[in-house]
C-alpha positions in Angstrom: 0.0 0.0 0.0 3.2 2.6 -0.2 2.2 3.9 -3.4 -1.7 5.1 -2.2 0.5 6.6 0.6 2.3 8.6 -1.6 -0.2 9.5 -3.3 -2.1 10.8 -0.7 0.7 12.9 0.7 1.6 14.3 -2.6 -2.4 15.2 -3.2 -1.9 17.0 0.6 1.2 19.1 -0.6 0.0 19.9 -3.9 -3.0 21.2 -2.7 -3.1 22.2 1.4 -4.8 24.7 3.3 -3.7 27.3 0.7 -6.2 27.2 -1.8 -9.4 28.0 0.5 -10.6 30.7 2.1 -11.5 29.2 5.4 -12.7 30.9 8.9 -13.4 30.2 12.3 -16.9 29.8 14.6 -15.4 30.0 17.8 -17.2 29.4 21.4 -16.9 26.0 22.3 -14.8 25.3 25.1 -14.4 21.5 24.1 -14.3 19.8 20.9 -17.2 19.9 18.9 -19.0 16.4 18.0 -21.4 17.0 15.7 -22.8 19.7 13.2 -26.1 19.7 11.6 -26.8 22.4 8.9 -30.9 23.8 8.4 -32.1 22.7 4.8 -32.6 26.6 4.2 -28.6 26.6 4.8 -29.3 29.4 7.2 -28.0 28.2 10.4 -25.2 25.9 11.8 -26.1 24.0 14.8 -22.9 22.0 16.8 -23.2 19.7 19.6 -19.4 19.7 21.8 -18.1 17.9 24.6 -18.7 20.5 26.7 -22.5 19.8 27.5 -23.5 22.5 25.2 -25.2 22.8 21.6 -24.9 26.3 19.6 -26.7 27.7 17.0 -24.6 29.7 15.0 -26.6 32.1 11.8 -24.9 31.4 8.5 -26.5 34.7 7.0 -24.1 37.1 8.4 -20.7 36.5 7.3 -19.5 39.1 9.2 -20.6 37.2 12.7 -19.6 34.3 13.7 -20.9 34.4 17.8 -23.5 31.7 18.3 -26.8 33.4 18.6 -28.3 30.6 20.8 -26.2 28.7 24.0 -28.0 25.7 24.6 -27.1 23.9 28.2 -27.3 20.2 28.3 -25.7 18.9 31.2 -24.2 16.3 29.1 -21.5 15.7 25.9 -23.9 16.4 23.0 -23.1 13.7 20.7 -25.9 14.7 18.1 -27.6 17.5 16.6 -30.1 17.7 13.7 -32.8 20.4 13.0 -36.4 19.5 11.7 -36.2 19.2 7.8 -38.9 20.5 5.3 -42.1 18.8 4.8 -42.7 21.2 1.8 -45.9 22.8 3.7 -46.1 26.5 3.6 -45.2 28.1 6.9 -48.4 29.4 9.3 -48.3 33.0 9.8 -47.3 32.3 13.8 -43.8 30.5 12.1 -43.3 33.1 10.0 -43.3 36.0 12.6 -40.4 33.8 14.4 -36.7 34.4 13.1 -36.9 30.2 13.0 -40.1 30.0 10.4 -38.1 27.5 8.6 -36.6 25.2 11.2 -38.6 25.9 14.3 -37.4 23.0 15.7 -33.9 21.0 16.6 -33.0 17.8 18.3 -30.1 16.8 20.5 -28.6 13.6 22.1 -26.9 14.1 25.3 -25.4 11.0 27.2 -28.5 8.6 26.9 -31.2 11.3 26.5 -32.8 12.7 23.2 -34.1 16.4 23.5 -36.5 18.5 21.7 -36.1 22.3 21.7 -38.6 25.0 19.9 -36.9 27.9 19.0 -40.1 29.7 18.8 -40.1 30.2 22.8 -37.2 31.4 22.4 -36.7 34.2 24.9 -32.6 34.2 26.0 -29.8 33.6 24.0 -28.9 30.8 26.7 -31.7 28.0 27.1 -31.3 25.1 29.8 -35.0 23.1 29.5 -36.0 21.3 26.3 -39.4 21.6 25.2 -39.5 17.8 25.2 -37.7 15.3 26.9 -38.1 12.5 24.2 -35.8 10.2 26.7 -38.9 8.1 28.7 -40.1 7.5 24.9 -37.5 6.1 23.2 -35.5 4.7 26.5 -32.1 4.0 25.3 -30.3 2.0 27.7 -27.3 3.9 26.7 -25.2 6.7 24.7 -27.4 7.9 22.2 -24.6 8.2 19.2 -26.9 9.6 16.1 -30.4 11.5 16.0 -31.7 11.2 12.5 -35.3 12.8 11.4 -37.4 12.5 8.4 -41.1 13.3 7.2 -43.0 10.2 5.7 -46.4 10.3 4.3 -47.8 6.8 4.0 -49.5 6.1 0.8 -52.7 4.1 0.5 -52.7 1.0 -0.4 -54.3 -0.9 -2.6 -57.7 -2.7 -2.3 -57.1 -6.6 -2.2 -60.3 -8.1 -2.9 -62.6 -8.3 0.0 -59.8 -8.4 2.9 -60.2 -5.5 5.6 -56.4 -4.1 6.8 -57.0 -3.5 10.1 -57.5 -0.7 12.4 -53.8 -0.1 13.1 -52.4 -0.5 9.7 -55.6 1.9 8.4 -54.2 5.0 10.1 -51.1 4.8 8.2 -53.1 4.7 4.8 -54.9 7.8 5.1 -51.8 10.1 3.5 -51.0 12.5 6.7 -47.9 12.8 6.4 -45.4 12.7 10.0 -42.0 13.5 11.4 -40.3 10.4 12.2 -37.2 10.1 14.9 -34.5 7.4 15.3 -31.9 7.4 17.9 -28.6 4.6 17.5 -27.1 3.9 20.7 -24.2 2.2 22.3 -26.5 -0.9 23.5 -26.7 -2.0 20.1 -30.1 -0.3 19.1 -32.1 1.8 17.2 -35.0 3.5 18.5 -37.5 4.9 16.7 -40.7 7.0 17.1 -43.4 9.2 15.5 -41.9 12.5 17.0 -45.8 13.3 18.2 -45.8 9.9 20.4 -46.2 10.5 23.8 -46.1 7.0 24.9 -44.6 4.6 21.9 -41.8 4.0 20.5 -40.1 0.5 18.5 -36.4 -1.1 18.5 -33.9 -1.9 15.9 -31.8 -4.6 17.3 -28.2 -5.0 15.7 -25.6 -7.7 17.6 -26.2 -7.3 21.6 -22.7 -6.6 21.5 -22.4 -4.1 19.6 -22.2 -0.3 19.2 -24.3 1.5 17.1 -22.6 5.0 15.9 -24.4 5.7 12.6 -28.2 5.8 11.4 -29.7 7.8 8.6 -33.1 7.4 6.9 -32.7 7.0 3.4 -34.0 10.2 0.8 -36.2 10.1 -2.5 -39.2 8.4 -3.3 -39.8 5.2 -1.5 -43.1 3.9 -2.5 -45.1 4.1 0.8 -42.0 2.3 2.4 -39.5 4.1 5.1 -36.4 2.5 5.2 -33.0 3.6 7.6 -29.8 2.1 7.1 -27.6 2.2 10.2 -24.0 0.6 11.3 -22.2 -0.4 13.9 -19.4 -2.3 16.1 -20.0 -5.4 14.3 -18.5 -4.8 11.0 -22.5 -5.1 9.6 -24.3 -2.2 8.0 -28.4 -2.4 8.0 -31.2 -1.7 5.8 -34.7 -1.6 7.9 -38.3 -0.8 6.6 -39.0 0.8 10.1 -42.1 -0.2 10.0 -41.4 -4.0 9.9 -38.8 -3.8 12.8 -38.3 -7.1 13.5 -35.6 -7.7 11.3 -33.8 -5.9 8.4 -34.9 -6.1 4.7 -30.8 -6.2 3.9 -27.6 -6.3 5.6 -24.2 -6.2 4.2 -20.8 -6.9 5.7 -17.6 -4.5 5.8 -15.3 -7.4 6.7 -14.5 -9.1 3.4 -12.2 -11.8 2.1 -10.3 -8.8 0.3 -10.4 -6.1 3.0 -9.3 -8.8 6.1 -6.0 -9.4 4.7 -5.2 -5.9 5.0 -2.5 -4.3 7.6 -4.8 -2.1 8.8 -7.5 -5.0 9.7 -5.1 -6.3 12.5 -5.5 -3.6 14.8 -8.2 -1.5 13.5 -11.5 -3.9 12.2 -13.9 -2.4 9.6 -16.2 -1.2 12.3 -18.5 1.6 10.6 -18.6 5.0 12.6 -20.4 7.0 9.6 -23.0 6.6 7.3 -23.9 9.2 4.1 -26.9 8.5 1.7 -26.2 10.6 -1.5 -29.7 13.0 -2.8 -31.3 10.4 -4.7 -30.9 7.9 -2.1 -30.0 5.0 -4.9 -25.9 5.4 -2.6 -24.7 4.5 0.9 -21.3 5.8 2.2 -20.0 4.3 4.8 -16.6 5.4 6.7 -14.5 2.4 8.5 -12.7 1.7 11.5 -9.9 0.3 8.9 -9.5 3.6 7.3 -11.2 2.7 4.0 -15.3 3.5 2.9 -17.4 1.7 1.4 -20.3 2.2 -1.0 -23.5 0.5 -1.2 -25.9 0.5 -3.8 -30.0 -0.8 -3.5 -31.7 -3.2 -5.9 -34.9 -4.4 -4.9 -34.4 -2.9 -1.5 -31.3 -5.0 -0.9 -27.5 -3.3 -0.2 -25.6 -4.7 -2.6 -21.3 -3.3 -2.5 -20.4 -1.4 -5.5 -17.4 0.4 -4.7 -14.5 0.2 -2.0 -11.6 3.0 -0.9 -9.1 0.5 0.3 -7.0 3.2 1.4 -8.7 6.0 1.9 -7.0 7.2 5.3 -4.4 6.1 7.4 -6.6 5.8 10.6 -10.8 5.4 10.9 -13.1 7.5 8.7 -15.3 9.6 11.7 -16.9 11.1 8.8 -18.0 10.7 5.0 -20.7 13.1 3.5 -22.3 14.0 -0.1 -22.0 17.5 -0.1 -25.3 19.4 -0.7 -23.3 22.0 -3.4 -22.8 19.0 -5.7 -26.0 17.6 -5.1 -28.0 18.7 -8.1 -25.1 18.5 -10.3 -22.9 15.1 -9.8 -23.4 12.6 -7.4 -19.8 11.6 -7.5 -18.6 13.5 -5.4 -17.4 12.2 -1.5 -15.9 14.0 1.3 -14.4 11.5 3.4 -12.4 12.6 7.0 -10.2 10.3 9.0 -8.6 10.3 12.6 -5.3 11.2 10.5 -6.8 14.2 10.4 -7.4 14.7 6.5 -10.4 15.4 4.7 -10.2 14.1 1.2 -12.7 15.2 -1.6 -13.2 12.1 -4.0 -14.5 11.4 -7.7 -16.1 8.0 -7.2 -15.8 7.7 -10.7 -18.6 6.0 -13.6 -17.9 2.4 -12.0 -19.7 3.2 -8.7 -22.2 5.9 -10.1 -23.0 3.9 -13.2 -25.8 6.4 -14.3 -23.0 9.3 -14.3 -19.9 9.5 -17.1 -18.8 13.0 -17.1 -16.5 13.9 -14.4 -17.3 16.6 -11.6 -14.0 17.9 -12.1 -15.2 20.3 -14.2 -17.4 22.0 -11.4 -14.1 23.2 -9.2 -11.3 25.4 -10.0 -8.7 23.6 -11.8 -5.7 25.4 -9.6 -7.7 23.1 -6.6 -6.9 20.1 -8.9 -3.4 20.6 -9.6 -2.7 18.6 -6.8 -4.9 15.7 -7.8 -3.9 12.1 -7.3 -3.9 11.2 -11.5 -1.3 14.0 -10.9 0.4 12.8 -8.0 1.2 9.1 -8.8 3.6 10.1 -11.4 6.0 10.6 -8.7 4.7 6.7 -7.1 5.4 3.3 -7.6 4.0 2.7 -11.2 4.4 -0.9 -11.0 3.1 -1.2 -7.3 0.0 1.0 -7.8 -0.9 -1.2 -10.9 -0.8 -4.2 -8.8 -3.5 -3.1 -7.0 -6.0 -1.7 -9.5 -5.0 -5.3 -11.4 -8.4 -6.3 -13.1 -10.1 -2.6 -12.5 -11.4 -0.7 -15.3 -10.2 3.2 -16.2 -13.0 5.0 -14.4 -12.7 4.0 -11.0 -12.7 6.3 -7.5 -9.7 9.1 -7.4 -8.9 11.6 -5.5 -9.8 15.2 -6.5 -8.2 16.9 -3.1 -7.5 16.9 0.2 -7.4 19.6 3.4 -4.8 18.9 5.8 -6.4 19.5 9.2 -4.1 18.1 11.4 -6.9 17.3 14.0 -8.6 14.4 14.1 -11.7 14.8 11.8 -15.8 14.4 14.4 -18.4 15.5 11.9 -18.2 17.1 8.3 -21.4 19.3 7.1 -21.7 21.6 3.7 -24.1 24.1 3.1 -24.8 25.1 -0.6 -25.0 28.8 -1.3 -22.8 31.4 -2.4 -19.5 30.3 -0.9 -19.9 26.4 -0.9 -18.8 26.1 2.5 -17.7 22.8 4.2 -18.0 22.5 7.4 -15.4 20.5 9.4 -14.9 19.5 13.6 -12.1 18.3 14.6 -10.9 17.9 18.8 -10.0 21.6 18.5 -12.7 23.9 20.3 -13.8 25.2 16.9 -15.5 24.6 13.5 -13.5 25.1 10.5 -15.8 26.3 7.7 -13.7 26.4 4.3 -15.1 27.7 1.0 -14.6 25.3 -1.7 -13.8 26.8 -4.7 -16.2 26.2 -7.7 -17.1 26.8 -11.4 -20.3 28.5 -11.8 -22.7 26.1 -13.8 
């Protein structure tokens, strides 16, 4: 594996920090563990280690103070803000500063909280609107809060036969917010956000951790489906709805991958999770270092691409940024416990239903230091060894950001800067602005 070491070092010189404009949101007093950003890409919301969550408004460049101190009495470990249902706002949301995202979720130690920013009335808040904890009852550290809104379609008549009662209200087309919590007892938890009393489980191995969960995006045919990861080198596919098993499950440790160094001391545990816009590709960042990616057909994850070598350490982070989301689907930011953030071209292989390149939506002086470039300086025979058998268009990478710090949580927003959003164990979030081509 020297010559994908090379490689990526030479990527990090050619490029480095140099080539972005990057700043600073400072306040934390601990590193930060998680970032969510509002689907209106007007706020910034960051959970830390030191028991506080921080809203932080995007709009004004010029500003970078957290407009809201949230006080949780324990390491936040998740954030994520209420997405869009596509409903127009009432008039009562629009006369907040919040119309959009009225609402955010944490996870602090075992406990999931709910927070409406519309009683907002300090800039420090220490009661959640909700404590969503007796609901849900995980046993343990809850590691990922994901949200979605589902509308249940109805289904089709079958002859005579009556669904019944219970299966009935989930036909009649209201559509819901939907909550699911991993832990570190080896669950998933997950309720209608409106429950008051009910919630289901998601078991993975009893032994295992559970760091990542995310619902899967785009149309799913009256069906809600969550992947999530964990401990035991597995990654699940659920229809939440059926939760007594998965629909699909698909193993990181392969015949391929456990002959690797790195497999020794570091198994391909998955700590991250990233479903690309159209939902048809799961990312997945490993305790070896490498990612995987994961296709559906027929509702089953089926492995259609693997970075052997992305980093030298685990992957804490990989992400489909949402400036490249209505243009390529190619593109993967990926960022290890080396504490490197690499931006990747998965390449026509993995994204069969895309052949031209993204390259041509960045600036070409941030792809000087690309790694087609780089390896000319590499092993020629070594590298060709191990892409023995692959065809031309596989994964590369486009460029890298040396951080230095080990890499938490990665977040983008997509307006006019194209800002990624990176914590590391510092106190602070790096936002850098990724230079792009207009289109």
């Amino acid at each position: 594996d020297h010559s994908i070491q090379i490689q990526t070092q030479h990527t990090m010189s050619a490029t480095g920090d140099n080539q972005f404009t990057s700043a600073k949101y400072q306040g934390h007093t601990a590193p930060v563990l998680s970032l969510a950003v509002s689907e209106d890409y007007s706020c910034l919301l960051s959970g830390s280690e030191d028991h506080t969550a921080r809203l932080w408004d995007l709009r004004d460049n010029s500003r970078r103070r957290a407009s809201l101190c949230i006080q949780t009495g324990g390491e936040v470990l998740s954030v994520a803000f209420t997405p869009k249902n596509g409903s127009e706002e009432t008039a009562a949301e629009l006369a907040s500063p919040f119309a959009k995202d009225h609402s955010i979720y944490l996870s602090a130690e075992n406990a999931v909280l709910e927070y409406d920013l519309r009683q907002t009335t300090s800039p420090i808040i220490n009661q959640p609107t909700r404590n969503l904890t007796p609901i849900l009852q995980n046993q343990d550290e809850v590691n990922q809060v994901a949200l979605t809104y589902h509308t249940m379609k109805p289904s089709a008549p079958k002859g005579k036969k009556k669904g019944n009662k219970k299966n009935n209200k989930r036909t009649l087309g209201e559509t819901k917010l939907y909550l699911a919590a991993s832990d570190d007892a080896g669950t998933i938890r997950f309720m209608d956000s409106a429950s008051t009393n009910c919630s289901q489980v998601l078991h993975h191995d009893e032994n295992a951790v559970v760091p990542a969960c995310a619902f899967r995006p785009g149309p799913n045919k009256g069906n809600l489906e969550l992947a999530s990861g964990g401990t035991d080198c597995q990654v699940y596919l659920w229809d939440v709805f059926k939760p007594k098993r998965p629909i699909s499950s698909i193993s990181t440790s392969t015949p391929e991958t456990e002959t690797g160094k790195a497999q020794v001391c570091n198994p391909p545990m998955v700590y991250s999770l990233s479903w690309s816009q159209s939902g048809s590709l799961l990312a997945a960042g490993l305790g070896d270092g490498s990612v995987s990616i994961m296709g559906i057909q027929n509702r089953n994850l089926v492995q259609t691409g693997h970075l052997p070598y992305a980093h030298d350490a685990s992957v804490a982070s990989v992400h489909f940024p949402s400036f490249c989301r209505d243009k390529s689907e190619r593109v993967l930011f990926s960022g290890g416990s080396d504490g490197i953030v690499l931006c990747w071209d998965l390449g026509s292989n993995i994204v069969e239903n895309e052949t031209a390149s993204p390259k041509s939506l960045f600036s070409p002086d941030l792809l000087k230091g690309s790694s087609k470039d780089a390896t000319t300086t590499t092993d020629q025979s070594s590298l060709v060894q191990q892409t023995e058998g692959l065809s031309l268009d596989n994964p590369e990478i486009l460029f890298g950001i040396g951080k230095g710090e080990k890499i938490n949580w990665m977040e983008s927003a997509k307006d006019n800067s194209n800002t990624l959003f990176v914590a590391d164990t510092s106190n602070d979030i790096t936002a850098y602005t990724i230079p792009m081509l207009l289109q």
